[in-house]
C-alpha positions in Angstrom: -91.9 45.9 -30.4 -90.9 47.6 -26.7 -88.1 46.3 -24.7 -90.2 44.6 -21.7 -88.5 45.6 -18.2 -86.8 43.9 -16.0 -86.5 43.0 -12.7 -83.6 42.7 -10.2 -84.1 40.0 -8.4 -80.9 40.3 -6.5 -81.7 40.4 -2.8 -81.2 43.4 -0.9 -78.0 43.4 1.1 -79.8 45.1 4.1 -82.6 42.8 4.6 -81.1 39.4 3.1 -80.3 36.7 5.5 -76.2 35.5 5.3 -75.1 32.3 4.9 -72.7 30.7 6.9 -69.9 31.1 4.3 -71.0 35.0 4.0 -70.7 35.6 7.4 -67.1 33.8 8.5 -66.1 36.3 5.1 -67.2 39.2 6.9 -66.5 38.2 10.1 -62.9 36.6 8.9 -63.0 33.6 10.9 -63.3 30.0 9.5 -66.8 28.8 8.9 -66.2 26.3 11.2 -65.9 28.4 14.1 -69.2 29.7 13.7 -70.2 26.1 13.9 -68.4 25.7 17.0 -69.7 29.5 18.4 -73.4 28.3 17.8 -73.2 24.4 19.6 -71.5 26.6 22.6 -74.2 29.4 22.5 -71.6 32.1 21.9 -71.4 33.9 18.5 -73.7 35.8 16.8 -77.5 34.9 16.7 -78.4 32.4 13.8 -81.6 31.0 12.6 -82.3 27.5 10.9 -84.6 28.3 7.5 -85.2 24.6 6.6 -81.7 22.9 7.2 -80.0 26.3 6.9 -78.1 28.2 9.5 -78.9 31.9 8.2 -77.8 34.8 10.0 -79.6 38.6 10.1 -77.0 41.4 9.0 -77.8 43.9 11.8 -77.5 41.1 14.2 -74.3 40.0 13.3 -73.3 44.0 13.5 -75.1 43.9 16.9 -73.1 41.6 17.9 -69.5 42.8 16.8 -70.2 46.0 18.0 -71.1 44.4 21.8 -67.8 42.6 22.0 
């Protein structure tokens, strides 16, 4: 019998979307100023996925490195 191979199915950290919680880590602010940030229109750019707030790694970049 042959070991069958396996398959990561750990997403990609360059092309998987952050969650709020992962983003105010990186960022190091609460995750309830991004709350605030996003009803204000300031912050980085999000994206609801269902009844998610997700955020795009290069954009939250993008947006640290314009401030």
């Amino acid at each position: 019998m042959t070991p069958t191979a396996t398959t990561s199915t750990a997403p990609n950290p360059r092309t998987a979307l952050w969650s709020v919680k992962d983003t105010a880590a990186y960022l190091q602010v609460p995750s309830k100023t991004l709350y605030e940030w996003r009803y204000k229109g300031d912050g980085p750019p999000s994206h609801r996925v269902g009844r998610y707030v997700r955020y795009l790694p290069d954009e939250v970049h993008a947006w640290v490195r314009s401030r």
